[in-house]
Short mmCIF file of the C-alpha atoms (twelve columns), coordinates in Angstrom:
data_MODEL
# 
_entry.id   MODEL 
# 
loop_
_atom_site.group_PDB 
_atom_site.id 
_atom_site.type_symbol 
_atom_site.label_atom_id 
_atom_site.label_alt_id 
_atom_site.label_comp_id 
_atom_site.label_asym_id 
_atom_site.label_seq_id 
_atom_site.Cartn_x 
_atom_site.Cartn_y 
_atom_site.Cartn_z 
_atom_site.pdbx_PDB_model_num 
ATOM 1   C CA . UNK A 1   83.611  136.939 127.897 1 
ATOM 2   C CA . UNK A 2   86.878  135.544 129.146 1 
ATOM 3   C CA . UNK A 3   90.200  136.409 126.562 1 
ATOM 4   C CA . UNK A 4   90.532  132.409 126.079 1 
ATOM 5   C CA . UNK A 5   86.965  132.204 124.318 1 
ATOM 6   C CA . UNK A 6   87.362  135.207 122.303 1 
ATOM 7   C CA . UNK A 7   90.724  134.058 120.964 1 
ATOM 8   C CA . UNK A 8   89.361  130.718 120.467 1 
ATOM 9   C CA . UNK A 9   86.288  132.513 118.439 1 
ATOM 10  C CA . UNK A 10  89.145  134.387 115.865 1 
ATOM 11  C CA . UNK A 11  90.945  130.916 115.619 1 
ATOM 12  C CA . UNK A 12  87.772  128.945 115.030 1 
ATOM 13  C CA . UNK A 13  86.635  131.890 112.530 1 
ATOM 14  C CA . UNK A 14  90.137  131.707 110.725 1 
ATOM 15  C CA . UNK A 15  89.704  128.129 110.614 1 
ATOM 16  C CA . UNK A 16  86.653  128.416 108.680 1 
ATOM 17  C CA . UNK A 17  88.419  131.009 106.340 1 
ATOM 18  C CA . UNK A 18  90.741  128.384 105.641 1 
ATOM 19  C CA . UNK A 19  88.451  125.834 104.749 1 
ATOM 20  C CA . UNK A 20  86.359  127.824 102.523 1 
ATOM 21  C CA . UNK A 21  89.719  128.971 100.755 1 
ATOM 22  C CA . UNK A 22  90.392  124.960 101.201 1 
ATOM 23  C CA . UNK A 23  87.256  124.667 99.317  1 
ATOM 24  C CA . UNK A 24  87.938  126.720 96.356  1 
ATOM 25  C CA . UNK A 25  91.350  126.697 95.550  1 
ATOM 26  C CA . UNK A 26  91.082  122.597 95.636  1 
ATOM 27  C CA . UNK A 27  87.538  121.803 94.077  1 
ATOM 28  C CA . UNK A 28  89.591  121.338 91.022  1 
ATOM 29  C CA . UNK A 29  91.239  118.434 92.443  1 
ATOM 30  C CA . UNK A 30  88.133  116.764 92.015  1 
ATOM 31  C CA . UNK A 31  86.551  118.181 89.256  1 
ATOM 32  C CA . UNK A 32  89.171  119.171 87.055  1 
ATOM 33  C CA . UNK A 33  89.054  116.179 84.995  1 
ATOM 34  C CA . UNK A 34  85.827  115.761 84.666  1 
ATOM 35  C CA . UNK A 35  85.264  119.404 83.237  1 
ATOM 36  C CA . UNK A 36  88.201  119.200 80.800  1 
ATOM 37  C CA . UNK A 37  86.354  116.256 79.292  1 
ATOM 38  C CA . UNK A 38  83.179  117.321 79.389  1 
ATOM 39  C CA . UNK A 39  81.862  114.203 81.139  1 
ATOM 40  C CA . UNK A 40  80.011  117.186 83.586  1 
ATOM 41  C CA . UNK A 41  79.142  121.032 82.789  1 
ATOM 42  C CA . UNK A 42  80.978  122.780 85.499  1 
ATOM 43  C CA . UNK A 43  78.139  124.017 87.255  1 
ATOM 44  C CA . UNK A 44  77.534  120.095 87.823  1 
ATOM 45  C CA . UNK A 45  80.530  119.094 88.217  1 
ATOM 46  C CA . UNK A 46  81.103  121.606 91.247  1 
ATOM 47  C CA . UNK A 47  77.618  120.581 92.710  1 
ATOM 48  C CA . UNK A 48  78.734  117.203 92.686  1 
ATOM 49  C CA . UNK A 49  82.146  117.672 93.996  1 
ATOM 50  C CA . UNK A 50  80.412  120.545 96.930  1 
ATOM 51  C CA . UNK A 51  77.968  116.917 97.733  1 
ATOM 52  C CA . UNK A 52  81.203  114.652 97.838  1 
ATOM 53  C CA . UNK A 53  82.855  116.944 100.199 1 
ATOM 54  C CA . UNK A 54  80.020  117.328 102.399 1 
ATOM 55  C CA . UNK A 55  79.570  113.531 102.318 1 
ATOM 56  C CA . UNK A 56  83.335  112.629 103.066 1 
ATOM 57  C CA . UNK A 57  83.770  114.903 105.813 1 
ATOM 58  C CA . UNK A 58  81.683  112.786 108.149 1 
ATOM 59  C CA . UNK A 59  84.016  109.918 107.064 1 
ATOM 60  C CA . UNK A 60  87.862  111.481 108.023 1 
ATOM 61  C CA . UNK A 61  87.324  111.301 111.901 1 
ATOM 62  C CA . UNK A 62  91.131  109.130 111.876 1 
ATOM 63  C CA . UNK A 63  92.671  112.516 109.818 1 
ATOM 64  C CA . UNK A 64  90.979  114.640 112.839 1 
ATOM 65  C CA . UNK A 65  92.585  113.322 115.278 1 
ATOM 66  C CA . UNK A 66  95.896  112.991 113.431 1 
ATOM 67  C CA . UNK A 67  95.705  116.397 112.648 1 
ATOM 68  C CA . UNK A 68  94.373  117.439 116.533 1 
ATOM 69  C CA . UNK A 69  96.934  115.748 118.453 1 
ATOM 70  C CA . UNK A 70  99.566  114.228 116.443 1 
ATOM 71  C CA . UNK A 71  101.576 117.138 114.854 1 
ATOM 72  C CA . UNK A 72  101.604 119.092 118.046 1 
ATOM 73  C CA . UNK A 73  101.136 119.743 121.617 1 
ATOM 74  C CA . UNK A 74  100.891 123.091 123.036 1 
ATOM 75  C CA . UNK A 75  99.682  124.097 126.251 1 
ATOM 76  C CA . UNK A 76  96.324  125.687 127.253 1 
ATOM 77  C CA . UNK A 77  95.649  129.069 127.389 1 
ATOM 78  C CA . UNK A 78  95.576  131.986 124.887 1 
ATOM 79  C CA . UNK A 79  99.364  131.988 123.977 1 
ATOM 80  C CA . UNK A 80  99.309  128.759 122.173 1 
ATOM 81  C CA . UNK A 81  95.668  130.068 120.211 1 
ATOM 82  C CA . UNK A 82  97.740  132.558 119.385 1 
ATOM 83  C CA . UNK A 83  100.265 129.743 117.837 1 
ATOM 84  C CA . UNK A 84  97.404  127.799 115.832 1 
ATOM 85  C CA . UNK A 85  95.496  131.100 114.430 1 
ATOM 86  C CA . UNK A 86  99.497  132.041 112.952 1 
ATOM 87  C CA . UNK A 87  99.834  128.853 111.926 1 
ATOM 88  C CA . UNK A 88  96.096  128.588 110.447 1 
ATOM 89  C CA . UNK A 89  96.585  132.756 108.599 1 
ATOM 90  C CA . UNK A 90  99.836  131.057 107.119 1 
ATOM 91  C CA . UNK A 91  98.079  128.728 105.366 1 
ATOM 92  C CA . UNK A 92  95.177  130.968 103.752 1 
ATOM 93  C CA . UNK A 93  97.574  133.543 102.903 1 
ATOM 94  C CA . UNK A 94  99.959  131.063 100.721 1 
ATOM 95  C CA . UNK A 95  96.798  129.287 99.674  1 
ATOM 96  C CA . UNK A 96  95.550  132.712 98.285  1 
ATOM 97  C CA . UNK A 97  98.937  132.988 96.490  1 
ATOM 98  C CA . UNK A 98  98.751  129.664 94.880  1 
ATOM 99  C CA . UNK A 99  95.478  130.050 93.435  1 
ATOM 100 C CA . UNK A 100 96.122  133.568 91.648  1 
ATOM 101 C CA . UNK A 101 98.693  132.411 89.859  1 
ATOM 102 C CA . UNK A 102 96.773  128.940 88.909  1 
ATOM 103 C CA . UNK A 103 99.036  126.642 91.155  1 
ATOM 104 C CA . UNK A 104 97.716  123.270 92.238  1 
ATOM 105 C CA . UNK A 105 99.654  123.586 95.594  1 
ATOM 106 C CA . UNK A 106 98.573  121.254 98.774  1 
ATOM 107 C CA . UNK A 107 96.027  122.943 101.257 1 
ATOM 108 C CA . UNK A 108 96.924  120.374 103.407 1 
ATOM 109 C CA . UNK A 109 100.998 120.809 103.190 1 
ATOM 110 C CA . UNK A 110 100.450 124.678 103.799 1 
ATOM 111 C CA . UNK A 111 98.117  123.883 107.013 1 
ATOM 112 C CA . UNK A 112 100.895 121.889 108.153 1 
ATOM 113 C CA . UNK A 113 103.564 124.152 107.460 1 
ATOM 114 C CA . UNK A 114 102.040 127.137 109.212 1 
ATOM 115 C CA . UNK A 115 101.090 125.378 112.345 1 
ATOM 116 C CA . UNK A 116 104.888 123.554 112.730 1 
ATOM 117 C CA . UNK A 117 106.392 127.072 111.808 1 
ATOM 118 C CA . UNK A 118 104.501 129.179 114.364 1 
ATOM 119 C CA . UNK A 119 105.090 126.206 116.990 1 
ATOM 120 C CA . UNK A 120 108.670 127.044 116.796 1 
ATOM 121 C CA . UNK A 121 108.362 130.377 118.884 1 
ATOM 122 C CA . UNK A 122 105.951 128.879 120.923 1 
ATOM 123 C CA . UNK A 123 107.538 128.714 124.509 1 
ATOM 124 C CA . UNK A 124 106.020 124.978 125.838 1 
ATOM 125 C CA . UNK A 125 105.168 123.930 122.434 1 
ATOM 126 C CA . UNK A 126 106.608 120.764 121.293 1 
ATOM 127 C CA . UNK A 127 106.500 119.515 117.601 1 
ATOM 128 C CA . UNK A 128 106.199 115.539 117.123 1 
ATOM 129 C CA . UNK A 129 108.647 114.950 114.086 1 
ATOM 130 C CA . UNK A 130 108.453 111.460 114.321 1 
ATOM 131 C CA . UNK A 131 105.037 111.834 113.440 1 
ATOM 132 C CA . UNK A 132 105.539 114.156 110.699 1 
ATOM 133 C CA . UNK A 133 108.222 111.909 109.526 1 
ATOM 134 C CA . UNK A 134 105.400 109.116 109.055 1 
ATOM 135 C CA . UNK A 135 102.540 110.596 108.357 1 
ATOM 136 C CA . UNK A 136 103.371 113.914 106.758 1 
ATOM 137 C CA . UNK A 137 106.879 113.628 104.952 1 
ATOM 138 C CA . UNK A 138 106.578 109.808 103.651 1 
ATOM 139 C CA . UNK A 139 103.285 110.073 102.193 1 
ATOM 140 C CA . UNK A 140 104.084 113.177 100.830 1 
ATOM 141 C CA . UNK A 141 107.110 111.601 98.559  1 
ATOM 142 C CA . UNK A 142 104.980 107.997 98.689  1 
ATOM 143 C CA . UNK A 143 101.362 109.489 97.127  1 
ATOM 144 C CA . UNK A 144 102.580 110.847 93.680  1 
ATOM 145 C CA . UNK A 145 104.944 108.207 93.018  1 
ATOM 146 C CA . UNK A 146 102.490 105.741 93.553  1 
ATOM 147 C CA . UNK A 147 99.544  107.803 91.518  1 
ATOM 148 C CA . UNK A 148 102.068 108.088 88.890  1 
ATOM 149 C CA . UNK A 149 102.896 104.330 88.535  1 
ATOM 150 C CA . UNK A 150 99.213  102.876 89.382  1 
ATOM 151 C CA . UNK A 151 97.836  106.030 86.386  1 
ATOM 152 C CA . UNK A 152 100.309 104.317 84.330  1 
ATOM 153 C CA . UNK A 153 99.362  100.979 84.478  1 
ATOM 154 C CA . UNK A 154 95.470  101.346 85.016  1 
ATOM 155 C CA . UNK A 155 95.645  103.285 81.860  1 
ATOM 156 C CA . UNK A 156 97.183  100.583 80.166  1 
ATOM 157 C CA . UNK A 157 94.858  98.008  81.264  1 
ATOM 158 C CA . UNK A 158 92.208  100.480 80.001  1 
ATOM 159 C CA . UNK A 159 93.532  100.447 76.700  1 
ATOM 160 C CA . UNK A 160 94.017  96.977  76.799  1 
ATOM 161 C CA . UNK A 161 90.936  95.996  77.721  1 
ATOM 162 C CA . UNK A 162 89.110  98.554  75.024  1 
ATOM 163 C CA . UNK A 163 91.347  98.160  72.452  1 
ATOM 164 C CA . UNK A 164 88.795  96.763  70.071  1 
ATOM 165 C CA . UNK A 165 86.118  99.036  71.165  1 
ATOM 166 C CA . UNK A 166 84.242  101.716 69.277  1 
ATOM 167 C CA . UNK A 167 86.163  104.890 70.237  1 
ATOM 168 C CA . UNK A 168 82.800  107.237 70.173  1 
ATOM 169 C CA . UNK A 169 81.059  104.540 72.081  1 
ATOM 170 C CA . UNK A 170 83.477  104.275 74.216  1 
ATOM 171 C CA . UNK A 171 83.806  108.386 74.739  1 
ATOM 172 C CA . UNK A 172 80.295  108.202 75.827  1 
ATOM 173 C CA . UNK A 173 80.814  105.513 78.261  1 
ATOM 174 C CA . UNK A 174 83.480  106.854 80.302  1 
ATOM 175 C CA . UNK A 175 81.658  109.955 80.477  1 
ATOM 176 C CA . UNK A 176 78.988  108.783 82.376  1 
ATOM 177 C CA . UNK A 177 81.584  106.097 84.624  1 
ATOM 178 C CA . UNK A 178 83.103  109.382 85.176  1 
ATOM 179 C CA . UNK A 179 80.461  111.161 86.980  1 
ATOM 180 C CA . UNK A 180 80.891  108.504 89.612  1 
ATOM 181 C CA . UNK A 181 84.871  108.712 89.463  1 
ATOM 182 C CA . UNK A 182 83.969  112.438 90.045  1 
ATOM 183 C CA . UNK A 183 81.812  111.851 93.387  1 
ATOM 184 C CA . UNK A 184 84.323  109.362 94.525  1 
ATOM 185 C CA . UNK A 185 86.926  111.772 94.242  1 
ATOM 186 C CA . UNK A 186 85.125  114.620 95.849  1 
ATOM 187 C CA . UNK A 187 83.974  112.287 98.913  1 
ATOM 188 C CA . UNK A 188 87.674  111.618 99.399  1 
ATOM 189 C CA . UNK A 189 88.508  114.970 99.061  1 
ATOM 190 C CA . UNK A 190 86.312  115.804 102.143 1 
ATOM 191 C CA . UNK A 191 87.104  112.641 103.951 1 
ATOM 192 C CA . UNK A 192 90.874  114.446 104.260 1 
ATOM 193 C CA . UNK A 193 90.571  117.998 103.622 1 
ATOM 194 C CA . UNK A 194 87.173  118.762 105.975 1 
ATOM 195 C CA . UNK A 195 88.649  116.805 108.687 1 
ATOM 196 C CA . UNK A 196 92.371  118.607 108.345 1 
ATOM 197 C CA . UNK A 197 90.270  121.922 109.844 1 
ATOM 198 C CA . UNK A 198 88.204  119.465 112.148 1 
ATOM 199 C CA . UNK A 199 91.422  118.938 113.569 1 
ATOM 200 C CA . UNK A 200 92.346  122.187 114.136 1 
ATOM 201 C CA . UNK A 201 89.335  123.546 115.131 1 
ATOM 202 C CA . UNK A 202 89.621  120.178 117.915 1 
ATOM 203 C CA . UNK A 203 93.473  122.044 118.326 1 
ATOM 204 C CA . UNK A 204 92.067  124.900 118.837 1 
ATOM 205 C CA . UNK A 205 88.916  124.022 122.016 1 
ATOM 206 C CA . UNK A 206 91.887  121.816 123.678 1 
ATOM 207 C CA . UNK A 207 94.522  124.344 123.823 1 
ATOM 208 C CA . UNK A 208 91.656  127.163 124.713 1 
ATOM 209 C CA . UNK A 209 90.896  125.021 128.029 1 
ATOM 210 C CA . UNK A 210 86.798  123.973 126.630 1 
ATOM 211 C CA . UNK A 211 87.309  120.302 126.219 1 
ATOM 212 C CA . UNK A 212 89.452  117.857 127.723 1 
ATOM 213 C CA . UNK A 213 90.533  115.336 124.670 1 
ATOM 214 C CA . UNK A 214 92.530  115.766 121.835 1 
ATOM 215 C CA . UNK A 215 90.320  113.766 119.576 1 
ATOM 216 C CA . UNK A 216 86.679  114.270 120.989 1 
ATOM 217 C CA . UNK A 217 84.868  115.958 117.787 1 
ATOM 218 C CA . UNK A 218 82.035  117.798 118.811 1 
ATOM 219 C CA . UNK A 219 78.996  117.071 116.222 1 
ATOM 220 C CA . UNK A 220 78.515  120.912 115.183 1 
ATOM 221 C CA . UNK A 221 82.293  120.577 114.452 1 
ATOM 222 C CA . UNK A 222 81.432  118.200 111.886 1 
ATOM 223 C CA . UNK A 223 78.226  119.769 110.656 1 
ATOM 224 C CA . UNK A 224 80.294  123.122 109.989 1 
ATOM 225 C CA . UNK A 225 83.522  122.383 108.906 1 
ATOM 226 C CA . UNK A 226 81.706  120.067 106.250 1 
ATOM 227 C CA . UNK A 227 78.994  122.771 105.231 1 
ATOM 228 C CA . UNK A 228 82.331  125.711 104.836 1 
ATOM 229 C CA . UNK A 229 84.193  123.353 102.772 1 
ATOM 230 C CA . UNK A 230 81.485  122.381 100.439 1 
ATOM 231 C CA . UNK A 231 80.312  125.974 100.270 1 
ATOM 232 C CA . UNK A 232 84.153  127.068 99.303  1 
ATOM 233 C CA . UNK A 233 83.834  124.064 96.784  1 
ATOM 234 C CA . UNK A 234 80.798  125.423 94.544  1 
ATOM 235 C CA . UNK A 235 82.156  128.611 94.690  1 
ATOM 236 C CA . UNK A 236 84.529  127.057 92.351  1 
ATOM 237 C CA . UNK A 237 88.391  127.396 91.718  1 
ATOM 238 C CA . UNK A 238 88.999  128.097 88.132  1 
ATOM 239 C CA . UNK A 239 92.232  129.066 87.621  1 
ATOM 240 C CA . UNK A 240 93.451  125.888 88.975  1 
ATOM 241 C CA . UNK A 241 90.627  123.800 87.135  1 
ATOM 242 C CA . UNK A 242 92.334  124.844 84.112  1 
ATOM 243 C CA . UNK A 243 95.954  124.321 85.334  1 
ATOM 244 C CA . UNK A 244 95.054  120.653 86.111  1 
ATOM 245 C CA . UNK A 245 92.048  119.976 83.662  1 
ATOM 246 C CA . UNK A 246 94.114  121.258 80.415  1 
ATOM 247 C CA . UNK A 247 97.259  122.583 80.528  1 
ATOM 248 C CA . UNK A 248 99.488  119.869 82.234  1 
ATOM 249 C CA . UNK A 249 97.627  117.235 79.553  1 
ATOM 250 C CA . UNK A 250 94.450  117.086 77.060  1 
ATOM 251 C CA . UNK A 251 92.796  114.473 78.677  1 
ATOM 252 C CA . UNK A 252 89.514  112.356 77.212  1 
ATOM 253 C CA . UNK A 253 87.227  110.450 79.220  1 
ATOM 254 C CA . UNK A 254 88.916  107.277 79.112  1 
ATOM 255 C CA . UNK A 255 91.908  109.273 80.817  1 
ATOM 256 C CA . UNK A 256 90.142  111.365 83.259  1 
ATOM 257 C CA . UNK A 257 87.696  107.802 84.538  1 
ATOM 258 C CA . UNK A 258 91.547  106.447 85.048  1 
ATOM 259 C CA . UNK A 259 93.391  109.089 87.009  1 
ATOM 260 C CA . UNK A 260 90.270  109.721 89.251  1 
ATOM 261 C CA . UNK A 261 89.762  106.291 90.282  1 
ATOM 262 C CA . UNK A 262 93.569  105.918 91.329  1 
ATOM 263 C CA . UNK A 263 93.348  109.438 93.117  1 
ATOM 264 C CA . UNK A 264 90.388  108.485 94.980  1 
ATOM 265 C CA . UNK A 265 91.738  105.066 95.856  1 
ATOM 266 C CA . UNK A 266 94.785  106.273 97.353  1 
ATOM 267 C CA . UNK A 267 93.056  108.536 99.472  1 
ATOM 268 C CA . UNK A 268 90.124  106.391 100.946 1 
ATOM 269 C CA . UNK A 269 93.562  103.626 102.057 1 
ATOM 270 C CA . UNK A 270 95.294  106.827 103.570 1 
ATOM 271 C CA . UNK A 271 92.425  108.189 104.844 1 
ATOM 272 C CA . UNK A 272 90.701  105.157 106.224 1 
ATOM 273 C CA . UNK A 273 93.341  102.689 106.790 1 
ATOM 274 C CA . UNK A 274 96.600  104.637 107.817 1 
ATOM 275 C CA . UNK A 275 94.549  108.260 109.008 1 
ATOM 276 C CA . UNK A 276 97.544  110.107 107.109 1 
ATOM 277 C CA . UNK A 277 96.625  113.181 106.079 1 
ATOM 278 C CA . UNK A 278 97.741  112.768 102.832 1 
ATOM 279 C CA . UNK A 279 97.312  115.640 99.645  1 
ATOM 280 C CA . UNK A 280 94.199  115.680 97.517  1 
ATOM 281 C CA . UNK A 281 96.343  117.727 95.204  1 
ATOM 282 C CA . UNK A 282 99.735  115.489 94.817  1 
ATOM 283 C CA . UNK A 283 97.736  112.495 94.215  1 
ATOM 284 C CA . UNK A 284 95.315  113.637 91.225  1 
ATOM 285 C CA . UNK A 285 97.857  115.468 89.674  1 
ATOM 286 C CA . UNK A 286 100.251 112.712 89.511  1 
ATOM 287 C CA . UNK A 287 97.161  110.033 88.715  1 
ATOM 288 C CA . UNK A 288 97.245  112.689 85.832  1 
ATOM 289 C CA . UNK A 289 100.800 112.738 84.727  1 
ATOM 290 C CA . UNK A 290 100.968 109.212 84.760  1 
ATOM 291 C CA . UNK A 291 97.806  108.476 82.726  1 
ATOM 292 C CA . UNK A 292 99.258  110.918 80.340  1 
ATOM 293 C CA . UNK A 293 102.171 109.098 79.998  1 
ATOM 294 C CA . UNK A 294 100.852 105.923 78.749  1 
ATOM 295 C CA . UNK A 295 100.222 108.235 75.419  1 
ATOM 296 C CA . UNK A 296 103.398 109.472 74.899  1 
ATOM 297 C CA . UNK A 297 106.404 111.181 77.213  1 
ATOM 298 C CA . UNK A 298 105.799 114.244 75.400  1 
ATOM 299 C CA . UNK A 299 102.363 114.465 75.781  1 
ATOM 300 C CA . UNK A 300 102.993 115.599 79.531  1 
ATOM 301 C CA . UNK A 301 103.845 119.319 79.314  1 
ATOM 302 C CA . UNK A 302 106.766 118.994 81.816  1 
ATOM 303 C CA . UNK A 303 107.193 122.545 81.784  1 
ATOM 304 C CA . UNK A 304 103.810 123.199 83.502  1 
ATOM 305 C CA . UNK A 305 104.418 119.722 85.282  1 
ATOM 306 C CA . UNK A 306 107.791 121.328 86.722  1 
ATOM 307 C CA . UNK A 307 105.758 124.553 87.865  1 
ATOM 308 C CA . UNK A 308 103.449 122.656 90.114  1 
ATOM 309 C CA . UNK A 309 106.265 120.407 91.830  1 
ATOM 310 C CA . UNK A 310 107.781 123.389 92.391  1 
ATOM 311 C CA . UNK A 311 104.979 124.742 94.217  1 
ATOM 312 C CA . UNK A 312 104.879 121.804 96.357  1 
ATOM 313 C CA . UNK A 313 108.105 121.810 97.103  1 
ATOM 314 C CA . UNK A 314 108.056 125.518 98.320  1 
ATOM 315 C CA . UNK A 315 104.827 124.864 99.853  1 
ATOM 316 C CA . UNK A 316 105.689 123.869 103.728 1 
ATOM 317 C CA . UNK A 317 108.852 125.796 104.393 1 
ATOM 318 C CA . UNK A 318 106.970 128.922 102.793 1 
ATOM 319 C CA . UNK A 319 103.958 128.563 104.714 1 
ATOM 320 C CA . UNK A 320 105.725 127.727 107.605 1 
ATOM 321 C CA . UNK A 321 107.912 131.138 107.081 1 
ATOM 322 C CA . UNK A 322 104.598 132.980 107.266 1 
ATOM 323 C CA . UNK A 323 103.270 131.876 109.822 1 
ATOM 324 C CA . UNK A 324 106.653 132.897 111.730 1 
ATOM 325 C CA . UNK A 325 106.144 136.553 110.568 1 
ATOM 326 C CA . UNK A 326 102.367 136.550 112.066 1 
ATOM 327 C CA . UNK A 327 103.212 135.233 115.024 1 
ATOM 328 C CA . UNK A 328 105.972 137.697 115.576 1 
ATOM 329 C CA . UNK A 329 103.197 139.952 114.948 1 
ATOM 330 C CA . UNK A 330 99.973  138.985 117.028 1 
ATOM 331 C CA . UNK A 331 102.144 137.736 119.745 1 
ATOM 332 C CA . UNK A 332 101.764 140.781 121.602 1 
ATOM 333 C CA . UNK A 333 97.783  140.406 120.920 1 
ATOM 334 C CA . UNK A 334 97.159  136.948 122.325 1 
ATOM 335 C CA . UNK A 335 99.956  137.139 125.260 1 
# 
């Protein structure tokens, strides 16, 4: 076996170990809501969301190829594997930090982070900020304003429309509308998150010399990537589940129907429309915040909502700062 394919094997394998941690630490991006309302047991609610992903991953071929040749070029051979597996182990380990302590941090931002910060010390390796600019940075501040404001407003046409309604009838309505919210969320969950490792795995056979495009997705690329992620999914994430499902707001099913349509709308247009790779986490979390808001300011717990912002905030310079340090380290292993 030539070095090339066995360093493309460990990148491929890390890859996978990202999108099962992928799977877990974010399943409560679509569930969360769902759960805290009891529109779905969780045992349901994770089948459904582990389905969704499995479903939407076939769908994010335009976040591939973003992903596989847009954020940056290295060139072949086993130095620059050595690049994307840093970059890749940079994003598990502060994905693994973020979930113990219950942080609804982006996957996607930390994927990013790690693969622009071990591109740095890549000799060859050039990093497209333009692209980052627009597709990574704007939609990153865009997303959560704009799931803030549409929560808002959605949630006041709800309660506009249902003001005369009978609120137990009602309860039991939006319970069952919310186990298709649910799926909708968790297909557009895999329609960006199962294609952000698509893309890297795509990185990954380019830069290791086995296929010639940048955006060519083999089939069993699809097939597995999709399988991992909804596999990481059902093995739940719930330390996070109750982060966004309870603590930032007590949401009923009239709420949680709200925040995951807006959430799921805003990522089919990224995903489908502009192939940004945009953050399952930002957007339901501010969906969230801004239904919440339509009861009153202080209904939001700020404090917790502070926490989480923080956490994205830190999310791609700290991932990106790890992925330095293993770089430094395996360098001598993949040179």
């Amino acid at each position: 076996m030539s070095p090339e394919f066995i360093a493309a094997v460990i990148v491929i394998a890390t890859a996978m170990l990202f999108d099962y941690t992928n799977g877990f630490h974010d399943a409560a991006n679509a569930i969360a809501t769902s759960v805290s309302t009891r529109a779905l047991t969780p045992r349901t609610a994770l089948a459904v969301a582990a389905v969704g992903n499995l479903v939407g991953a076939f769908l994010g071929k335009g976040v591939a190829e973003t992903v596989g040749k847009g954020l940056v070029t290295l060139p072949t051979g086993v130095t620059s594997l050595g690049v994307v597996f840093a970059g890749v182990l940079g994003a598990v380990c502060w994905n693994l930090t973020t979930w113990y302590f219950g942080l609804p941090s982006s996957s996607s931002h930390a994927l990013f982070g790690g693969l622009v910060g071990a591109a740095l010390f890549a000799s060859g390796g050039v990093i497209h900020w333009v692209t980052i600019l627009e597709k990574i940075v704007i939609p990153m501040v865009l997303s959560p304003l704009v799931g803030v404001f549409a929560g808002f407003f959605v949630m006041l046409g709800v309660l506009w429309l249902f003001r005369h309604g009978n609120p137990s009838r009602l309860n039991r309505g939006f319970r069952m509308a919310q186990s298709c919210s649910a799926l909708a969320m968790a297909v557009g969950h895999g329609m960006q998150d199962a294609a952000k490792t698509m893309g890297i795995i795509v990185l990954a056979l380019y830069t290791g010399g086995f296929q010639d495009s940048r955006t060519h997705i083999p089939w069993w690329v699809f097939f597995t990537s999709a399988t991992v992620l909804a596999l990481g999914t059902y093995s739940g994430g719930w330390r996070i589940i109750r982060t966004l499902g309870r603590r930032v707001i007590n949401l009923g099913p009239p709420e949680g129907f709200a925040a995951e349509t807006v959430a799921s709308s805003i990522l089919y247009f990224n995903a489908l429309v502009l192939h940004a790779p945009i953050s399952t986490t930002h957007t339901i979390t501010s969906a969230i915040m801004g239904v919440g808001a339509t009861k009153r300011l202080s209904g939001v717990r700020w404090g917790v909502a502070g926490n989480i912002v923080g956490a994205w905030v830190l999310t791609f310079p700290a991932a990106g700062l790890i992925a330095c340090g293993v770089y430094l380290i395996v360098k001598p292993l993949f040179g």
